[in-house]
ZADO-786288 format. One record per residue (C-alpha): x, y, z; residue in three letters. Coordinates in pm, 1 decimal, decimal comma, always signed. Last residue first. Example, Ala and Ser with C-alpha at 12.3 -4.5 7.8 and 13.67 -1.06 7.14 Angstrom:
BEGIN
<<+1367,0; -106,0; +714,0>; ser> <<+1230,0; -450,0; +780,0>; ala> 
END
This chain:
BEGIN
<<+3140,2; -223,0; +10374,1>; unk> <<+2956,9; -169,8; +10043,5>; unk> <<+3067,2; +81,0; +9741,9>; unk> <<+2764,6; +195,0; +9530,2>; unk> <<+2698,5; +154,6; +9187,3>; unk> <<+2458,2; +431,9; +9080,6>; unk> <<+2141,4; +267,0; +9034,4>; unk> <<+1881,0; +170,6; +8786,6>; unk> <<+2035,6; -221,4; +8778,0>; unk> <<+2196,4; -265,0; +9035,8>; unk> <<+2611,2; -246,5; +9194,5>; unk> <<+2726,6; -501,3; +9430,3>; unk> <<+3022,0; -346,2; +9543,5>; unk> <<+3194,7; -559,2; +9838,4>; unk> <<+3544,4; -533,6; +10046,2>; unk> <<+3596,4; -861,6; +10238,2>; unk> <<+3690,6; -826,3; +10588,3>; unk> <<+3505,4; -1172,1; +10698,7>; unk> <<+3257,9; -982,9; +10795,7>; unk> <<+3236,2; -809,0; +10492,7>; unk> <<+3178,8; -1102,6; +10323,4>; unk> <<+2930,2; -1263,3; +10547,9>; unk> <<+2727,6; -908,1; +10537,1>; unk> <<+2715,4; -939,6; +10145,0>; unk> <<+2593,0; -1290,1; +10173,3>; unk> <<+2333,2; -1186,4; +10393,1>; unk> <<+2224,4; -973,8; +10166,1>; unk> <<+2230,4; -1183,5; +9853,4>; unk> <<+2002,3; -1411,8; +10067,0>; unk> <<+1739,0; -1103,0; +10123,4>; unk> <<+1723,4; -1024,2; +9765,0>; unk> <<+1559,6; -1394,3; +9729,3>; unk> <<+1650,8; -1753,8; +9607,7>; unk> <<+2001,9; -1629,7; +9517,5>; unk> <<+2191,6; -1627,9; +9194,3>; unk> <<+2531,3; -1549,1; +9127,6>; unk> <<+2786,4; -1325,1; +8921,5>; unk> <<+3099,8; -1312,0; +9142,2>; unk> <<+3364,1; -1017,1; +9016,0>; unk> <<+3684,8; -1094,5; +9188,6>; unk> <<+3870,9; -785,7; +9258,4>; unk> <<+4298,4; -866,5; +9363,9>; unk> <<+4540,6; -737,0; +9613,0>; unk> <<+4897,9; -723,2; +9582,2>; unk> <<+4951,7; -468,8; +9311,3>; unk> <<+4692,4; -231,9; +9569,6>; unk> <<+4348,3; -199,4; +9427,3>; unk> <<+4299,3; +23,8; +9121,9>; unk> <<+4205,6; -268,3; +8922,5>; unk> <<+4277,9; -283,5; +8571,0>; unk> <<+4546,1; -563,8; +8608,2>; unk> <<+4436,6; -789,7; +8888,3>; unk> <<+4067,4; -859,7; +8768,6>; unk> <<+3970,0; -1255,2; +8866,8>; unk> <<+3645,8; -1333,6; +8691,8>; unk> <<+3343,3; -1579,4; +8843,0>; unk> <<+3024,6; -1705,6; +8682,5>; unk> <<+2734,7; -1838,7; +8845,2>; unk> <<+2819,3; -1878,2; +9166,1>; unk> <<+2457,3; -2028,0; +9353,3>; unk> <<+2394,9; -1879,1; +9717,3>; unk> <<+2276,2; -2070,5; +9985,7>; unk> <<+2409,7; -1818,1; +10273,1>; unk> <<+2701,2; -2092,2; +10378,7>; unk> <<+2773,8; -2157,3; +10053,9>; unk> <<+2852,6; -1853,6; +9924,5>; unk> <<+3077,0; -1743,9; +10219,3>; unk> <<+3280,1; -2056,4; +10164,8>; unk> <<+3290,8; -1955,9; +9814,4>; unk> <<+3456,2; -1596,3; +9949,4>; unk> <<+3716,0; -1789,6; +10189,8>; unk> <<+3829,4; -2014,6; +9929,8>; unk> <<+3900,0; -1763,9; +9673,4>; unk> <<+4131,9; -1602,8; +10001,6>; unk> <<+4301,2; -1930,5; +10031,6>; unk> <<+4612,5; -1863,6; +9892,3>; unk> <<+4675,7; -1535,8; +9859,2>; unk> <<+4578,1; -1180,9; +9614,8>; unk> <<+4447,1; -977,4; +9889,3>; unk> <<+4075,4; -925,2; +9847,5>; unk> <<+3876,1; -705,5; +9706,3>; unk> <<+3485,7; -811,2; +9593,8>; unk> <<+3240,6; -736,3; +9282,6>; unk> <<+2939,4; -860,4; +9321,7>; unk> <<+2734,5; -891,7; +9002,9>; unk> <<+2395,7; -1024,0; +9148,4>; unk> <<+2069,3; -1241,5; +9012,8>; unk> <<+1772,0; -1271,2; +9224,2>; unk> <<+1778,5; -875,4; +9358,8>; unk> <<+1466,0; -810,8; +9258,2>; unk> <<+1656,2; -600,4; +8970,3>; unk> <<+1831,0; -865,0; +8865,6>; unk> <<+1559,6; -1090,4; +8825,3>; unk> <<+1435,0; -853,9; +8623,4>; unk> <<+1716,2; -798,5; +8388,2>; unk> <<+1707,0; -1148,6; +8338,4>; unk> <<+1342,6; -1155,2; +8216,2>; unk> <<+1387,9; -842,7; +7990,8>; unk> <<+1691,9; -997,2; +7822,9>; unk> <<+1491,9; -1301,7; +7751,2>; unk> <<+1227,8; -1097,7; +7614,2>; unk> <<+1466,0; -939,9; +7362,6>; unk> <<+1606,9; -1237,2; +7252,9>; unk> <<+1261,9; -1361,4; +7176,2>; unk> <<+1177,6; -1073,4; +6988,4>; unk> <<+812,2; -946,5; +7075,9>; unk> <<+543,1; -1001,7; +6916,6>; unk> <<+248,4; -1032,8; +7204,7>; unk> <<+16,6; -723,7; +7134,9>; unk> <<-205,2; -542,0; +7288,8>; unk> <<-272,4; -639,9; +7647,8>; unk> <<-541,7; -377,4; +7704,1>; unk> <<-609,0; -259,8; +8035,5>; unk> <<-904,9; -272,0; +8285,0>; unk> <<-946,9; -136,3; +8592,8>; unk> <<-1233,5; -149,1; +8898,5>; unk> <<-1125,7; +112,5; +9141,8>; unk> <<-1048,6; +105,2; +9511,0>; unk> <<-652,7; +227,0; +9442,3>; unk> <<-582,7; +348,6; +9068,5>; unk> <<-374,3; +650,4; +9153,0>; unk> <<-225,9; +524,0; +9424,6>; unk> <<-91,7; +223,8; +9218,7>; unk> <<+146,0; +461,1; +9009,0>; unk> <<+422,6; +230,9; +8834,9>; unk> <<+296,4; -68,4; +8865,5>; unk> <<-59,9; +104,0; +8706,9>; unk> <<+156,5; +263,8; +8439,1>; unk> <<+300,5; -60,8; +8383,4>; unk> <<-7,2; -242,9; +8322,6>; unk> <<-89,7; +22,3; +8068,6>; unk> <<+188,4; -5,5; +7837,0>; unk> <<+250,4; -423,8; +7891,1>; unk> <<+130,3; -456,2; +7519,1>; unk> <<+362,9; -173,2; +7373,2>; unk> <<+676,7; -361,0; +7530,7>; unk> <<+566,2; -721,4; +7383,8>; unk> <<+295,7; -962,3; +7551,4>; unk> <<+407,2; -1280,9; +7665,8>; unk> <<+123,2; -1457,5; +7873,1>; unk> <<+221,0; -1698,4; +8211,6>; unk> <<-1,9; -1457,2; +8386,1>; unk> <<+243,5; -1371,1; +8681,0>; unk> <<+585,0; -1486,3; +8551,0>; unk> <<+524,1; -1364,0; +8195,6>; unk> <<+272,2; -1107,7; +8275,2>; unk> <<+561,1; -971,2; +8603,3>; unk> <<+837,2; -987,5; +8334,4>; unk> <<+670,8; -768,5; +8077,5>; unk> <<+528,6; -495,2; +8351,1>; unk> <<+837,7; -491,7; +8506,2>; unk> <<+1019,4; -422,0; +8125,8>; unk> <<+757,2; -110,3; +8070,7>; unk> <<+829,7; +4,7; +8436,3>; unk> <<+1194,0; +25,3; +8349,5>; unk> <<+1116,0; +216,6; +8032,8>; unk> <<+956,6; +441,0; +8194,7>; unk> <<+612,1; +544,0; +8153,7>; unk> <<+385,1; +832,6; +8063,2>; unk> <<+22,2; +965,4; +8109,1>; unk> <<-234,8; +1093,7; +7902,9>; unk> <<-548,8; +1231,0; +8055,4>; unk> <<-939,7; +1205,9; +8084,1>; unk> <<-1000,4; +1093,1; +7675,6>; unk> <<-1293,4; +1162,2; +7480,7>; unk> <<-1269,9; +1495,8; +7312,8>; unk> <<-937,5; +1600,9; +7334,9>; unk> <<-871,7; +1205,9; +7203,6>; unk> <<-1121,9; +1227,2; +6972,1>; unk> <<-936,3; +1502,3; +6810,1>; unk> <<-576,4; +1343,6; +6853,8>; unk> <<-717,0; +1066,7; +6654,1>; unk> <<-843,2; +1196,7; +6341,6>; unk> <<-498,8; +1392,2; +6273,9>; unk> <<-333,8; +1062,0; +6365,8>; unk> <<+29,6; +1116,9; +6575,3>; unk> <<+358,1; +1221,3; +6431,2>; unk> <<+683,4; +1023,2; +6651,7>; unk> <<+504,4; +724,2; +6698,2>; unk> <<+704,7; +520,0; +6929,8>; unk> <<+359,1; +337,7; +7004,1>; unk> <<+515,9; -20,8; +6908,6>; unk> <<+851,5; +41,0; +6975,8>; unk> <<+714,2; -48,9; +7389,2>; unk> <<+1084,6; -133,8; +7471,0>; unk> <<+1231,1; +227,2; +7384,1>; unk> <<+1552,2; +334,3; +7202,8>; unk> <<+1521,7; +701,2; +7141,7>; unk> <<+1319,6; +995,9; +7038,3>; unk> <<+1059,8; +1255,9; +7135,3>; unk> <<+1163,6; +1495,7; +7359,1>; unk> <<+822,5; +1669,8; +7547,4>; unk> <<+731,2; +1993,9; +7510,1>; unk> <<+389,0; +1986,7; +7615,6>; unk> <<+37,9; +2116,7; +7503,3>; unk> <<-181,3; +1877,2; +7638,1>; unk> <<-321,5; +1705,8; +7296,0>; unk> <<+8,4; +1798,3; +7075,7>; unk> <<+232,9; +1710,7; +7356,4>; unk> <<+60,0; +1434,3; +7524,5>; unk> <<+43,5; +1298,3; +7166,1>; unk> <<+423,8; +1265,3; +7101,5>; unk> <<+518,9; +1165,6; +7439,3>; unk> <<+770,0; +909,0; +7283,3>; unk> <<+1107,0; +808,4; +7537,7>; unk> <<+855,6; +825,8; +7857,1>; unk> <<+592,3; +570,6; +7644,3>; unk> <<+291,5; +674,0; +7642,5>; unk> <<-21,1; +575,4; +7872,3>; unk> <<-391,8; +729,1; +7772,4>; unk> <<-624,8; +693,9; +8060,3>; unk> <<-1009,0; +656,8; +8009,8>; unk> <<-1268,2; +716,3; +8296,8>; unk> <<-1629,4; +574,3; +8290,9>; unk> <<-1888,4; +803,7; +8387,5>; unk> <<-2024,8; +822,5; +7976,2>; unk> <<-2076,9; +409,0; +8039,7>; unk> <<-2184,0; +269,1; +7673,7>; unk> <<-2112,4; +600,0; +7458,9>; unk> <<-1798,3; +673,1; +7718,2>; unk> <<-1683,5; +313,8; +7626,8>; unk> <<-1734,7; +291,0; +7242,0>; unk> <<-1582,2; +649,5; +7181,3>; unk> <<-1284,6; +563,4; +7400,3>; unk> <<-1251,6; +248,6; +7273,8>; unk> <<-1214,4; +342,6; +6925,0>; unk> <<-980,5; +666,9; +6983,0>; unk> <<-739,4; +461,1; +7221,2>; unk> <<-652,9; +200,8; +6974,1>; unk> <<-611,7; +428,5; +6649,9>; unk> <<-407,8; +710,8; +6875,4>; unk> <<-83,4; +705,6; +6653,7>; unk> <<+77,0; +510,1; +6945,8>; unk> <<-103,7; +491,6; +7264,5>; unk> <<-191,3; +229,0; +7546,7>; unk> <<-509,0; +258,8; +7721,1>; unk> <<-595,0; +249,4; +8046,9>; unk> <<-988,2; +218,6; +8105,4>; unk> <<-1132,7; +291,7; +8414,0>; unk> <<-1424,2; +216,2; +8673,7>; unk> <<-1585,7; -106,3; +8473,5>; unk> <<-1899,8; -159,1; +8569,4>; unk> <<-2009,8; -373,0; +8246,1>; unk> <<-1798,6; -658,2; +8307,5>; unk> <<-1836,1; -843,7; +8003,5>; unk> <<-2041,8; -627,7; +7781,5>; unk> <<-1805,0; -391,0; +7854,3>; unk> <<-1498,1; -565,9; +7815,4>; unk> <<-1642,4; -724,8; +7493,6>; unk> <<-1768,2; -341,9; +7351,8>; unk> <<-1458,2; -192,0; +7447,1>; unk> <<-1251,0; -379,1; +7220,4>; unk> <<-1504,6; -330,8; +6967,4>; unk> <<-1354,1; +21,2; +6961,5>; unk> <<-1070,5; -103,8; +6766,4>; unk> <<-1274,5; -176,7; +6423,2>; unk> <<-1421,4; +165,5; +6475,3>; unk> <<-1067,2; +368,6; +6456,6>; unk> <<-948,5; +135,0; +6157,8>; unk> <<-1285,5; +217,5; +5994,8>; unk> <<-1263,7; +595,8; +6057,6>; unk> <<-908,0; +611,8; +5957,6>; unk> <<-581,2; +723,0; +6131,5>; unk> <<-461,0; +437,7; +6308,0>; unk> <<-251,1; +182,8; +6111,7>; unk> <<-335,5; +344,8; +5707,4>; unk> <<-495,2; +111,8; +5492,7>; unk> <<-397,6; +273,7; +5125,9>; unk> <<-559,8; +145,8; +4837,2>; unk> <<-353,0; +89,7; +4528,2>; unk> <<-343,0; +273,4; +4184,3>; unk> <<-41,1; +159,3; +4081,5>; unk> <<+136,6; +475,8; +4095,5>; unk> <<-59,6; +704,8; +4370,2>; unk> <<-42,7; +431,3; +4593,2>; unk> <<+329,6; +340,6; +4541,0>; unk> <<+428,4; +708,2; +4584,2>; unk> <<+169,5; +678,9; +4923,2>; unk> <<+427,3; +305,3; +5013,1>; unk> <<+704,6; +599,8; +4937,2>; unk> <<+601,2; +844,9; +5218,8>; unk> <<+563,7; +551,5; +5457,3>; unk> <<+884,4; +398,0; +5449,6>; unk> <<+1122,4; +681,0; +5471,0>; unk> <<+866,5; +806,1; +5759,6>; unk> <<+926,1; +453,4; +5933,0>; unk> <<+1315,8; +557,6; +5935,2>; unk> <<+1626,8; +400,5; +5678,8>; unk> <<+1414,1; +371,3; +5382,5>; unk> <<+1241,4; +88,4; +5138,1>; unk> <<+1219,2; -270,4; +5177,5>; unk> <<+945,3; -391,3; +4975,5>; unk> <<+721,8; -672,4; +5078,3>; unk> <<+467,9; -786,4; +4882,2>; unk> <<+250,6; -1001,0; +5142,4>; unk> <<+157,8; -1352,6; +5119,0>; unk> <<+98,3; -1413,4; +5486,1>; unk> <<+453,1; -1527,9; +5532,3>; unk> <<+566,6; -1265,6; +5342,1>; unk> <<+471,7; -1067,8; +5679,1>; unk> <<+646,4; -1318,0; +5877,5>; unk> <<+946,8; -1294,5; +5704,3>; unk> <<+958,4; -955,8; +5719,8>; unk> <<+921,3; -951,4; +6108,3>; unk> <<+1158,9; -1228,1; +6149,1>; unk> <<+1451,6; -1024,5; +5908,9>; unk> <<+1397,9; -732,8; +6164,5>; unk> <<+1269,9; -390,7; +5975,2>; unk> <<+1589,7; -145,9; +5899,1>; unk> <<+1535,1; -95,6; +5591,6>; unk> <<+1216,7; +57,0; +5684,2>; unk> <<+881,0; -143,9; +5551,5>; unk> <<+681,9; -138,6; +5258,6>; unk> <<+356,0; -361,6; +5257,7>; unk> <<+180,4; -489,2; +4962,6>; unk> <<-132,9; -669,1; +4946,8>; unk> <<-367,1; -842,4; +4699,8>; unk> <<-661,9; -882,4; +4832,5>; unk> <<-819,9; -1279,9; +4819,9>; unk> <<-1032,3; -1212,0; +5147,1>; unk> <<-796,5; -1483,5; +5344,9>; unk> <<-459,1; -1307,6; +5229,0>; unk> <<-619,3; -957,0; +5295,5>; unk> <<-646,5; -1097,2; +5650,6>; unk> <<-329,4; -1211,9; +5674,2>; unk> <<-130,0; -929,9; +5494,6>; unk> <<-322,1; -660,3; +5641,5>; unk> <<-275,2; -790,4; +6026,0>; unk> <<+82,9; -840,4; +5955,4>; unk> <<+183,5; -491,7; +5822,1>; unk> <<-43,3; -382,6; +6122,3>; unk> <<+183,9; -555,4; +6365,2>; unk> <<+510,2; -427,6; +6298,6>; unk> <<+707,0; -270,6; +6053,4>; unk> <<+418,2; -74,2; +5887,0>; unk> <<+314,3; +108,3; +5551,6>; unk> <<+30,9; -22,0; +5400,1>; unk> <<-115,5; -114,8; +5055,0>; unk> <<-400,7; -255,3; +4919,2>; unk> <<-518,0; -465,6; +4581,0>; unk> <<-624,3; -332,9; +4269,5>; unk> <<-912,3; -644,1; +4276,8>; unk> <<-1031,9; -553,5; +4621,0>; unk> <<-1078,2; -197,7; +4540,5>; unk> <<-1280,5; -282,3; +4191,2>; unk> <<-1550,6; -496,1; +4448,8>; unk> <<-1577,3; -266,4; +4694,2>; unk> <<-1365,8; -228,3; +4999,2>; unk> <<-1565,7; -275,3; +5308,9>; unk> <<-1435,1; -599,5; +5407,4>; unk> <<-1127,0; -435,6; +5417,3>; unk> <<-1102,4; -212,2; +5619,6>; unk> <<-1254,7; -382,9; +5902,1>; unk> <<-1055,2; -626,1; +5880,5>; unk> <<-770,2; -412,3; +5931,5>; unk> <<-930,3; -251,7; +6266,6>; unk> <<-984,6; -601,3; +6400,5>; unk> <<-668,5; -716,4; +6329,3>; unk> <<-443,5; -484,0; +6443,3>; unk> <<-524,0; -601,8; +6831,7>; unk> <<-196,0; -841,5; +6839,9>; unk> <<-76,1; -1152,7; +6836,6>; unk> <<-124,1; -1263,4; +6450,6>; unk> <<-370,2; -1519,4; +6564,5>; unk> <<-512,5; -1239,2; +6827,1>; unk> <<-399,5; -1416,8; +7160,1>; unk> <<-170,0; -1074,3; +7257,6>; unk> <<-564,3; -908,7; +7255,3>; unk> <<-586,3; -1057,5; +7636,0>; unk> <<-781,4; -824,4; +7794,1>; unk> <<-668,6; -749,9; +8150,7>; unk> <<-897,0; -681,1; +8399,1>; unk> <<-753,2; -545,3; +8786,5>; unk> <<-957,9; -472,9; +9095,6>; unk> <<-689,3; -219,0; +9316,2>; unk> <<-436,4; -259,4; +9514,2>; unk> <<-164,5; -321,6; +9290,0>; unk> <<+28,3; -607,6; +9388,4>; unk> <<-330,9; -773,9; +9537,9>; unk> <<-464,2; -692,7; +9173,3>; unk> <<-158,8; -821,9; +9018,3>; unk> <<-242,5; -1161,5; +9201,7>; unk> <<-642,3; -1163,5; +9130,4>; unk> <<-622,6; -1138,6; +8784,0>; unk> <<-990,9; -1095,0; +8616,7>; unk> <<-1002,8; -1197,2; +8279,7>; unk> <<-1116,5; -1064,1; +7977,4>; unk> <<-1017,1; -1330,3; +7703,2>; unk> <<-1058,5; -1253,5; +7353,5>; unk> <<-1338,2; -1237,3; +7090,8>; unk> <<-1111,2; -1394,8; +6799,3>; unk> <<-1127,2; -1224,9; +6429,1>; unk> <<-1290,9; -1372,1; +6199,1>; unk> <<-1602,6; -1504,0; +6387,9>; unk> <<-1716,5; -1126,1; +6408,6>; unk> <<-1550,9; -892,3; +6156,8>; unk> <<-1871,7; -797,7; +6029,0>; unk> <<-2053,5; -749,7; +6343,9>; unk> <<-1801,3; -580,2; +6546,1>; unk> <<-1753,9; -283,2; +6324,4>; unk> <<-2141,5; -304,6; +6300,8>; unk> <<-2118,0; -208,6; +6660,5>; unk> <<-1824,0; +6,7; +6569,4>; unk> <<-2033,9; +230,7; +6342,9>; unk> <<-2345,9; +264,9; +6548,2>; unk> <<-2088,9; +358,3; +6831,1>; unk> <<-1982,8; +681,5; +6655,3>; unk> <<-1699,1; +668,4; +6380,6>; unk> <<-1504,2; +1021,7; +6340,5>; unk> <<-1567,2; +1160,5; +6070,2>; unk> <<-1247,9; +1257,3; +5813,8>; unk> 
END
């Protein structure tokens, strides 16, 4: 395989244009005063099927001749490129067919039959998955749109460059989530054609390092439970790790803390719900804002499906960890009057109970003594602190343990 060149994603960017949405490239002035530095985020979460995929599908397809189109296609996905192929092959009159893991969320097939789709179920892991949708290929005689490594995928994503560009053409750095590579490759080879100073970052999740390993030469565990599931690739693109030797500056990775920050702060910041993946490069620069100080950055939000459950999780989790929402749990002797006491305490710093639980049996307090565990909700960190000194004050033992700590034993 060639890699595409900047002829190819300009007329990339021609055929799919008016099909697939030129998105926002906004400036946000809050997150840059956060970060310290100028940042541009480009909204590709407002994509109709929320997320980037399209561009590089369409692509695809639209140059399939006539006898391609009439087989039909097939891909392998449990995410957003399964959705990108089925709605765009959908409008084009391809048929499509999509197998996904076993384990795919009922929402996310549904959504893909949605858009007319074949879906077949097939496998416990994505590899499961993709190994038969190439049996399927072979058998029916299909075409296969792979998510990232393909020269027409890769050029459909580099228009991505080309708006922010054209937009704000003097642009420091571009940070760049990565999966197989597909995303990073195109705009890499579109921005260092247009600006060849400009500096591209690669972000990976901490829990999926696969192409910092083969690109860098690291060791990296691959595997786990990560937010961003949308670049835990565990193999990345032949095509793709070449441009990226070639094209991009360095590959960085980031927590899964950082990746839920990065959510909560575009929900509550931008008002914009953009899944694990999405958030990718925001929370690098969260994460390390030294790194990024006096420049002009841009990021790529890059997709918005995320499970609704999931998000509301994330949001709670935050508030938590800014010290809005507590668990405190507090000894006292088992009286009259000592539950009294503690609310007293609550109300005099402005803090809202929540929900309360009275432990006497697994406790290892003395028989006579009792832990209450006080969830509650504060308008600050600062008010939950108070409250805490109140307590103990009032001879009140206090945990109030936090998220990505050790619980620790106050007063």
């Amino acid at each position: 395989m060639t890699a595409p060149d900047l002829a190819d994603i300009h007329a990339a960017a021609d055929r799919i244009a008016g099909a697939v949405l030129r998105t926002p490239f906004l400036h946000s002035r809050t997150l840059s005063e956060i970060i310290g530095t100028e940042v541009w985020l480009k909204f590709e979460n407002l994509q109709f099927t929320a997320a980037y995929k399209e561009r590089g599908a369409l692509n695809k397809l639209l140059q399939l001749n006539a006898d391609e189109r009439a087989r039909g296609v097939i891909a392998a996905s449990a995410g957003n490129h399964a959705q990108a192929v089925a709605y765009h092959g959908r409008r084009l009159g391809i048929p499509v067919t999509i197998v996904m893991p076993l384990s795919t969320p009922l929402v996310k097939v549904g959504q893909t039959e949605e858009h007319g789709a074949r879906v077949i179920l097939h496998g416990e892991r994505f590899d499961d998955a993709y190994a038969h949708a190439r049996e399927l290929e072979a058998a029916e005689g299909l075409v296969f749109v792979h998510p990232f490594d393909d020269p027409d995928i890769v050029a459909g994503t580099g228009t991505i460059a080309i708006e922010m560009l054209d937009e704000v053409p003097d642009l420091d750095m571009l940070v760049v989530p990565i999966g197989g590579g597909g995303l990073i490759s195109g705009m890499a080879i579109a921005g260092r054609a247009l600006r060849p100073d400009i500096e591209v970052i690669g972000v990976e999740a901490e829990l999926y390092p696969s192409m910092k390993n083969v690109v860098e030469g690291g060791h990296g565990a691959i595997g786990g439970d990560t937010l961003a599931e949308g670049i835990a690739v565990k193999v990345p693109g032949q095509l793709t790790r070449g441009i990226i030797r070639d094209h991009v500056d360095r590959i960085d990775l980031v927590a899964e803390k950082d990746l839920e920050h990065a959510v909560a702060l575009l929900v509550g910041i931008e008002k914009t719900v953009v899944e694990g993946a999405g958030a990718a490069g925001l929370a690098l620069l969260l994460a390390q804002p030294e790194r990024f100080r006096g420049k002009k950055v841009a990021t790529v939000l890059c997709g918005g499906n995320i499970d609704t459950h999931l998000l509301a999780n994330v949001l709670i989790r935050e508030l938590v960890r800014c010290g809005r929402i507590a668990r405190l749990r507090i000894g006292a002797q088992d009286r009259p009057g000592a539950l009294a006491a503690i609310t007293a305490c609550f109300h005099a710093a402005g803090v809202n109970i929540l929900e309360t639980n009275h432990q006497r049996i697994f406790s290892k307090l003395p028989a006579k003594d009792t832990v209450i565990e006080v969830e509650c909700e504060a308008r600050d960190a600062r008010a939950i602190d108070l409250l805490v000194e109140q307590l103990e004050a009032k001879g009140f033992a206090v945990e109030s343990p936090r998220p990505d700590e050790v619980p620790r034993r106050r007063g």
